[in-house]
DRENTORKOL-3810 file (N, C-alpha, C; in nm, 4 decimals):
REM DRENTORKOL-3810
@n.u->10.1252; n.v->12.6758; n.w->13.6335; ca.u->10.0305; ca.v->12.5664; ca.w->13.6150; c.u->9.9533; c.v->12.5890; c.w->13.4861
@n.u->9.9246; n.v->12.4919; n.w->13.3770; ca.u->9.8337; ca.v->12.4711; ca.w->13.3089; c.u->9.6934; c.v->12.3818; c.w->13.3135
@n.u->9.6180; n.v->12.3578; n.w->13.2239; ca.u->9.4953; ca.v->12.2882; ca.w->13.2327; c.u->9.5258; c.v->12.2287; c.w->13.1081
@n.u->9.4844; n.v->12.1100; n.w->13.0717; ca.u->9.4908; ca.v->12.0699; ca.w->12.9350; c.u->9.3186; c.v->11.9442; c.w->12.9765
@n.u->9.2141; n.v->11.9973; n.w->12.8666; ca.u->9.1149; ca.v->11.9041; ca.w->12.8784; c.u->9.0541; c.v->11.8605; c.w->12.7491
@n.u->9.1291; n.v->11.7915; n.w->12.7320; ca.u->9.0789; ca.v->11.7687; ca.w->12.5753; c.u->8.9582; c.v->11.6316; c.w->12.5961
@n.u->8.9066; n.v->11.6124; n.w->12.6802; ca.u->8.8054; ca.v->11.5303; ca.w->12.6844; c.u->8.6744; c.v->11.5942; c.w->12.7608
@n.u->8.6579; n.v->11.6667; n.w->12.7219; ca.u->8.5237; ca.v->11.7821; ca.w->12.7973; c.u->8.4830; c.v->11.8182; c.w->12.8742
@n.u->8.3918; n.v->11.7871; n.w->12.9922; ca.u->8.3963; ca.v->11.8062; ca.w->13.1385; c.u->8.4678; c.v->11.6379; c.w->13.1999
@n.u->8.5109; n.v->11.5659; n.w->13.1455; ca.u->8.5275; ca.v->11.4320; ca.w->13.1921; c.u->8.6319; c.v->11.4301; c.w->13.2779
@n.u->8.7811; n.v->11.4858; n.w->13.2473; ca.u->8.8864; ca.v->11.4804; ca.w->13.2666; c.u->8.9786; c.v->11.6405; c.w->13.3173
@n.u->9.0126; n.v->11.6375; n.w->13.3746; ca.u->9.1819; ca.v->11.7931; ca.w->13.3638; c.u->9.2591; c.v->11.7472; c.w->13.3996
@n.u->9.3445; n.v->11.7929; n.w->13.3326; ca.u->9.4695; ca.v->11.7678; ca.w->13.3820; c.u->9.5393; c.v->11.8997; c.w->13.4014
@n.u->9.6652; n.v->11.9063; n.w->13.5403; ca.u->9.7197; ca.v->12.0680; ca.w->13.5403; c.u->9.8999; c.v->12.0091; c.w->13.5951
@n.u->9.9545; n.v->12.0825; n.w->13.5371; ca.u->10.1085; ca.v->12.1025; ca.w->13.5798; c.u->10.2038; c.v->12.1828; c.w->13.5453
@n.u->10.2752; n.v->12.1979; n.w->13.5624; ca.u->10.3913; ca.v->12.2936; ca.w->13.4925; c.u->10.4839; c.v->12.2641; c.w->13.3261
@n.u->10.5415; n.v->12.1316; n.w->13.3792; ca.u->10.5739; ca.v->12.0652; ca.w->13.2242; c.u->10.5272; c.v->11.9343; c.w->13.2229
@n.u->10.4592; n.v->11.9029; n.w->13.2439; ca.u->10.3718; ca.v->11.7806; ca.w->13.2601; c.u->10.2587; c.v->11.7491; c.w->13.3740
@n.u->10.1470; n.v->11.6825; n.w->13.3381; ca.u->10.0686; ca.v->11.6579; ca.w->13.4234; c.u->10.0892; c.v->11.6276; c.w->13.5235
@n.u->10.0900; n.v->11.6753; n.w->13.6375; ca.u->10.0818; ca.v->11.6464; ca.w->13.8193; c.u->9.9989; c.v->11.5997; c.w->13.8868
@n.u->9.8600; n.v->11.6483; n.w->13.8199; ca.u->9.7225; ca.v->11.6636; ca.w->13.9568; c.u->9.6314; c.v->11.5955; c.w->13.8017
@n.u->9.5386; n.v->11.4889; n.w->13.8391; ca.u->9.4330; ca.v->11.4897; ca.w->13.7583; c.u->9.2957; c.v->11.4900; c.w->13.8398
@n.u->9.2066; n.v->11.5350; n.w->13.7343; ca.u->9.0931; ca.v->11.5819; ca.w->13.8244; c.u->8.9954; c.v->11.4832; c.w->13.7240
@n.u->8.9463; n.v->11.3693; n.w->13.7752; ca.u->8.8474; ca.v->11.3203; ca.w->13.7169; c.u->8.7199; c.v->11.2725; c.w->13.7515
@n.u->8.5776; n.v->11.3278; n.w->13.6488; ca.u->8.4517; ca.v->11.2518; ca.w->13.6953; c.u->8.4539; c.v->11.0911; c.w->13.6938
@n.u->8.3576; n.v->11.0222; n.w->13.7779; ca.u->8.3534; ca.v->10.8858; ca.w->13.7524; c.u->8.2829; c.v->10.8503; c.w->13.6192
@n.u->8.3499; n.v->10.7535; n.w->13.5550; ca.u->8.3171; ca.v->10.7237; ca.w->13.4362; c.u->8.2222; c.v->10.6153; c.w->13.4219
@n.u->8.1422; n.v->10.6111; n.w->13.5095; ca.u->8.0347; ca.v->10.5055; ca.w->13.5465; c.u->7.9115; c.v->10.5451; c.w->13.6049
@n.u->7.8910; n.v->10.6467; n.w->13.6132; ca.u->7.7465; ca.v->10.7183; ca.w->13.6921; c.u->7.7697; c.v->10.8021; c.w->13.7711
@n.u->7.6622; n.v->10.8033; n.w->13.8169; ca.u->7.6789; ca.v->10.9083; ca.w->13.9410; c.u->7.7772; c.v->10.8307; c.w->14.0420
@n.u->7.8123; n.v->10.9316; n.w->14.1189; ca.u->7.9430; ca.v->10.9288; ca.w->14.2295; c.u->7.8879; c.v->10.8485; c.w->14.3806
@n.u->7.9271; n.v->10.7166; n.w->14.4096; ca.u->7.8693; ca.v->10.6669; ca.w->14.5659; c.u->8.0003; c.v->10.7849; c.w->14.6265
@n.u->8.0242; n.v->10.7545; n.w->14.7727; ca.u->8.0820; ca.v->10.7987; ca.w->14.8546; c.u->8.2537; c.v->10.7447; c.w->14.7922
@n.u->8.2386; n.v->10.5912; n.w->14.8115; ca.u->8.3744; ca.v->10.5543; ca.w->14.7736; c.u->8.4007; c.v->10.5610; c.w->14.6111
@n.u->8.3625; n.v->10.6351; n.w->14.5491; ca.u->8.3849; ca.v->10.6000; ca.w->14.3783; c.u->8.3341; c.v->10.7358; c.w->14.3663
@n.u->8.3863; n.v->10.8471; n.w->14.4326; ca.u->8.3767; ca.v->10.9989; ca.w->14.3790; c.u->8.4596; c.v->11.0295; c.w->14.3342
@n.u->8.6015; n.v->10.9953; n.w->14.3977; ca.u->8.7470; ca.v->11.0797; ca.w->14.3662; c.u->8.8158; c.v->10.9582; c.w->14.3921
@n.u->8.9293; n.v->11.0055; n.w->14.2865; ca.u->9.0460; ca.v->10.9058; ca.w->14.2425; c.u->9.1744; c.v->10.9974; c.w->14.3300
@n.u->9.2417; n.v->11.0015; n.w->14.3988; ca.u->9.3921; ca.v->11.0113; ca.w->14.4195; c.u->9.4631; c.v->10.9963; c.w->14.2949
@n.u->9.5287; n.v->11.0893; n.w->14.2781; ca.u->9.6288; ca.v->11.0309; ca.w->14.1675; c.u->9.8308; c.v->11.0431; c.w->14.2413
@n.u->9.8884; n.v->10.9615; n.w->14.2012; ca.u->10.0488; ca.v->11.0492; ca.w->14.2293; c.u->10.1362; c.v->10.9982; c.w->14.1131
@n.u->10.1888; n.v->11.1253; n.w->14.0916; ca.u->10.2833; ca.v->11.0967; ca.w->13.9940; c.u->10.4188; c.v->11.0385; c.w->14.0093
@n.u->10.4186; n.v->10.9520; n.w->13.8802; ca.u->10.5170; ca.v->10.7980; ca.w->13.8964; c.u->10.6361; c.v->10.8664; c.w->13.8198
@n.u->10.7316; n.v->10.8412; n.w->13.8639; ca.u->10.9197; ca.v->10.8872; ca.w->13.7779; c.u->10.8854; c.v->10.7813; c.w->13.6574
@n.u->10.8630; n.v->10.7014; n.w->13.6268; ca.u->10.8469; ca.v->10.6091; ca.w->13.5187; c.u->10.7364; c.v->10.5236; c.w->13.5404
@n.u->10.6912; n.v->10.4252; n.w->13.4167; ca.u->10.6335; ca.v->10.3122; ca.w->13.4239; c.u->10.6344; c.v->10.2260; c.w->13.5106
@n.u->10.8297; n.v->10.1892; n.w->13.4860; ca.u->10.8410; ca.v->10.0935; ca.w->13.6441; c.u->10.7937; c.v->10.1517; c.w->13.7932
@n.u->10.7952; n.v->10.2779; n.w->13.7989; ca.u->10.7645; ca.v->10.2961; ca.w->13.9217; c.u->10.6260; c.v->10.3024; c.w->13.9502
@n.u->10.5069; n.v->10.3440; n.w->13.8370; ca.u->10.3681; ca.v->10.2710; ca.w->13.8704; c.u->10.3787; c.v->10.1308; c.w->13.8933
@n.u->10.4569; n.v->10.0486; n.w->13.8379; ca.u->10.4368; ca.v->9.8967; ca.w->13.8561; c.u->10.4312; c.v->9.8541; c.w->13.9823
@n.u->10.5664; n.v->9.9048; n.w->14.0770; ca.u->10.5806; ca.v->9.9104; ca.w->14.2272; c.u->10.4916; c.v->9.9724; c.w->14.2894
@n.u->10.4234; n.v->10.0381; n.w->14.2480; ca.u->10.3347; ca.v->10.1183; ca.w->14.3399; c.u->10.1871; c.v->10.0543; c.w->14.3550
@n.u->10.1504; n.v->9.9939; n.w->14.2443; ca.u->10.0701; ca.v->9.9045; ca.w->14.2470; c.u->10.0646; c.v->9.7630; c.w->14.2792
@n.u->10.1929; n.v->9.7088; n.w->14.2861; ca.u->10.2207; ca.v->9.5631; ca.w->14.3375; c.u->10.2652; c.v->9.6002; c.w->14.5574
@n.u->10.2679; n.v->9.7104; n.w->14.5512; ca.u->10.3258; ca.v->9.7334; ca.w->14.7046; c.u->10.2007; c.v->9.7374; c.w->14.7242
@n.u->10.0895; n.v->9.8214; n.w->14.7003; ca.u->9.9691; ca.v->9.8386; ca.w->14.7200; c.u->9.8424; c.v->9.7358; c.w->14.6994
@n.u->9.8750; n.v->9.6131; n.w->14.6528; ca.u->9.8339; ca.v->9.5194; ca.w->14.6432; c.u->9.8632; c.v->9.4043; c.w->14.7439
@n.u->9.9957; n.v->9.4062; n.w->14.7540; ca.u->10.0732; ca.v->9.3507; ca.w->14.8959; c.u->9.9986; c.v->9.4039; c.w->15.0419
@n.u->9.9723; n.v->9.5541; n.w->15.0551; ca.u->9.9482; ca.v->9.5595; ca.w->15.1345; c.u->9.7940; c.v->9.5856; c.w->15.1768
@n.u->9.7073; n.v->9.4803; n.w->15.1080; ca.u->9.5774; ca.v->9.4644; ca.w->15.1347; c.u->9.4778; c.v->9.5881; c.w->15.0287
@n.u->9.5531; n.v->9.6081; n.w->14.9537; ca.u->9.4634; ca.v->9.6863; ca.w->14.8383; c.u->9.4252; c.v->9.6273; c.w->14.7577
@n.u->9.3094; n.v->9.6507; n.w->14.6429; ca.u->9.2079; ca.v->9.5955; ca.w->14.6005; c.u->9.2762; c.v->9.6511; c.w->14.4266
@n.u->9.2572; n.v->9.5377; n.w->14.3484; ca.u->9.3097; ca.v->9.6020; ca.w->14.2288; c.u->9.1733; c.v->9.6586; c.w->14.1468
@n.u->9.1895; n.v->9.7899; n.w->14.0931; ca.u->9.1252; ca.v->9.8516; ca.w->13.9665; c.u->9.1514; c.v->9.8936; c.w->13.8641
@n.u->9.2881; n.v->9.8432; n.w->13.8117; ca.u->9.3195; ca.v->9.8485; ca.w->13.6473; c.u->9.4561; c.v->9.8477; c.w->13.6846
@n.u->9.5088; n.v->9.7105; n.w->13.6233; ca.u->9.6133; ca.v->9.6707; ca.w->13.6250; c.u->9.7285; c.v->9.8147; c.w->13.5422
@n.u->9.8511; n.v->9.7875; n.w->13.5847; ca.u->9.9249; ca.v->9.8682; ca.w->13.5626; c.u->9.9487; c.v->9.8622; c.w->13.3711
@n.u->9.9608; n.v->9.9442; n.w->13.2911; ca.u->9.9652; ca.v->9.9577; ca.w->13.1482; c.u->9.8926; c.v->10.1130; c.w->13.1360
@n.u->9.9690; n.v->10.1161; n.w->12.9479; ca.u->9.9112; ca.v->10.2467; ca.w->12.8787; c.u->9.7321; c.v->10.2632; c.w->12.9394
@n.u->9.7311; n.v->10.3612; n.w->12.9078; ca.u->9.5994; ca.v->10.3996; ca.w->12.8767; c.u->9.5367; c.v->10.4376; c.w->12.7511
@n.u->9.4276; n.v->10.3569; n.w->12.6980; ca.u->9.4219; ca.v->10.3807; ca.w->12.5690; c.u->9.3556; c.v->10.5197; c.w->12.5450
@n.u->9.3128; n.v->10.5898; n.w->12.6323; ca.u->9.1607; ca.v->10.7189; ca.w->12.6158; c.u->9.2821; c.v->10.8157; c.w->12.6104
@n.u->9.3788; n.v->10.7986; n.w->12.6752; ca.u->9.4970; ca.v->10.9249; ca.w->12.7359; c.u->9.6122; c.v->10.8880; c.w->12.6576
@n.u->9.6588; n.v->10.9608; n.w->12.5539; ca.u->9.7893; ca.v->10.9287; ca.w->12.4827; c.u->9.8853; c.v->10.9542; c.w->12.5817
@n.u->10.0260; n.v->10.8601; n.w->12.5972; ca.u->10.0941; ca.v->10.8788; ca.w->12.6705; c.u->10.1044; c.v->10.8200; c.w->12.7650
@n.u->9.9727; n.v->10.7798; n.w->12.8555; ca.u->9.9692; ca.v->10.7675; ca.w->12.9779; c.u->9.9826; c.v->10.6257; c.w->12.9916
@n.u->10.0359; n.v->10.6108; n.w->13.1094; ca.u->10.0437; ca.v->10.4921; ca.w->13.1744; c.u->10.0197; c.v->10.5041; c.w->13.3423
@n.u->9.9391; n.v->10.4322; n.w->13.3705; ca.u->9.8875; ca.v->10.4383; ca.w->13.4948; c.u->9.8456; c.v->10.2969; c.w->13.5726
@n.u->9.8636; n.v->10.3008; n.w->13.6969; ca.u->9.8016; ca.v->10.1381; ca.w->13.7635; c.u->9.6970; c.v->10.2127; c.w->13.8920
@n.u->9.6046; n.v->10.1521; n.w->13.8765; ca.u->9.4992; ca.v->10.2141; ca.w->13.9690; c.u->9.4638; c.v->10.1034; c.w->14.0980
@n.u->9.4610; n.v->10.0987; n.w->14.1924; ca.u->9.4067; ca.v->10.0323; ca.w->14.3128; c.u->9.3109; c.v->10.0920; c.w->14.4217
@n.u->9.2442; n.v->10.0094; n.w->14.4740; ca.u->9.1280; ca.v->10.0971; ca.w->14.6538; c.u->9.2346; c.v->10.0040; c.w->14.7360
@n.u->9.2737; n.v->10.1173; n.w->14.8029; ca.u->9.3493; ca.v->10.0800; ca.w->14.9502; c.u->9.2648; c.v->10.0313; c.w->15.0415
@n.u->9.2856; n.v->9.9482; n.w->15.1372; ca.u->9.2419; ca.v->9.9180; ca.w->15.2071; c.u->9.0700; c.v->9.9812; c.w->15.2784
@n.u->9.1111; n.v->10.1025; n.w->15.3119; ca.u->8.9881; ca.v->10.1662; ca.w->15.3394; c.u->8.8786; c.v->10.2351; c.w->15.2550
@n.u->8.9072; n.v->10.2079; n.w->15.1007; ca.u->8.8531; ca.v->10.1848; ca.w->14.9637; c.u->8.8446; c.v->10.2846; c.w->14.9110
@n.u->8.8897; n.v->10.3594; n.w->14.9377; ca.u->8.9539; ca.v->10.5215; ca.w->14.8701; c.u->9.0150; c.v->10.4532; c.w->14.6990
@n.u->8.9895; n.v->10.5038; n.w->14.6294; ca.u->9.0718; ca.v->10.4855; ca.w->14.4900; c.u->9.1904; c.v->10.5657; c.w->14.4587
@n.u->9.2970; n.v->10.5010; n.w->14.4366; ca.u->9.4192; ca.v->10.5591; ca.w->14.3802; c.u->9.4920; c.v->10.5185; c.w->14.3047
@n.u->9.5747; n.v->10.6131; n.w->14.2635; ca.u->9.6433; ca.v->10.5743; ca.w->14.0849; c.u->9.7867; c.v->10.6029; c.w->14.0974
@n.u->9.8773; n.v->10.5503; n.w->14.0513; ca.u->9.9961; ca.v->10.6165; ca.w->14.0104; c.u->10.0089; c.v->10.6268; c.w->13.8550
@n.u->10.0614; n.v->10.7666; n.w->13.7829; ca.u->10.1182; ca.v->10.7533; ca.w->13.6591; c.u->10.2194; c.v->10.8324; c.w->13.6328
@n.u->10.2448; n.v->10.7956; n.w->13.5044; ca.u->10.3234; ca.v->10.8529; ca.w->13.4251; c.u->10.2983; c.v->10.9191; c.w->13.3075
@n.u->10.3550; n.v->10.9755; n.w->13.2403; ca.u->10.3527; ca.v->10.9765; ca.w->13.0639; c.u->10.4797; c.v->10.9539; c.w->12.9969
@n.u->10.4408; n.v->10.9243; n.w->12.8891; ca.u->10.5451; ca.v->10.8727; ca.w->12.8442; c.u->10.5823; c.v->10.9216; c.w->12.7091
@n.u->10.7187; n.v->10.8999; n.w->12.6893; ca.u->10.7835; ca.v->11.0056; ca.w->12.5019; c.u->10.6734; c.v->10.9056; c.w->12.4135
@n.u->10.5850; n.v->10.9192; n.w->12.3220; ca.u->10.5880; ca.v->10.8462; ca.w->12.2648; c.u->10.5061; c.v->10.9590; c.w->12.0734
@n.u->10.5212; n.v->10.8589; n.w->11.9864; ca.u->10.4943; ca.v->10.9071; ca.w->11.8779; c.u->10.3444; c.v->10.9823; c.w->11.8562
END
């Protein structure tokens, strides 16, 4: 496992050859109960955040950032939703890019 945090206490990221687990503060204030922690799971590709966020939308989840790059995170592509019981979760990826 590594750590890579190139954004200060905000963000970590840890995996073996790519990011697995992200560990992030809320980027909006202090933490309520439902807006402490993000879930993250890692997506085989783009398309497969897309599905993961349109299944999760289907099934009574709440959208919080439509599926696309991320501009703060080179690489990344991620779709974020609150499931039903308003937990926040993400699927991503990274991606080859220049």
């Amino acid at each position: 496992m590594y750590g890579i945090c190139p954004f200060g206490d905000s963000i970590t990221l840890h995996g073996k050859d790519q990011p697995t687990l992200l560990v992030l503060r809320p980027g909006n204030g202090e933490a309520p109960s439902s807006d402490g922690v993000t879930v993250g799971f890692a997506a085989s590709s783009p398309a497969e955040a897309d599905v993961f966020h349109a299944v999760g939308l289907g099934a009574g989840g709440r959208d919080e950032g439509a599926a696309g790059p991320r501009a703060h995170l080179p690489r990344a592509y991620a779709a974020y939703l609150r499931d039903p019981a308003g937990n926040k979760v993400c699927a991503y990826a990274f991606v080859d890019g220049n």
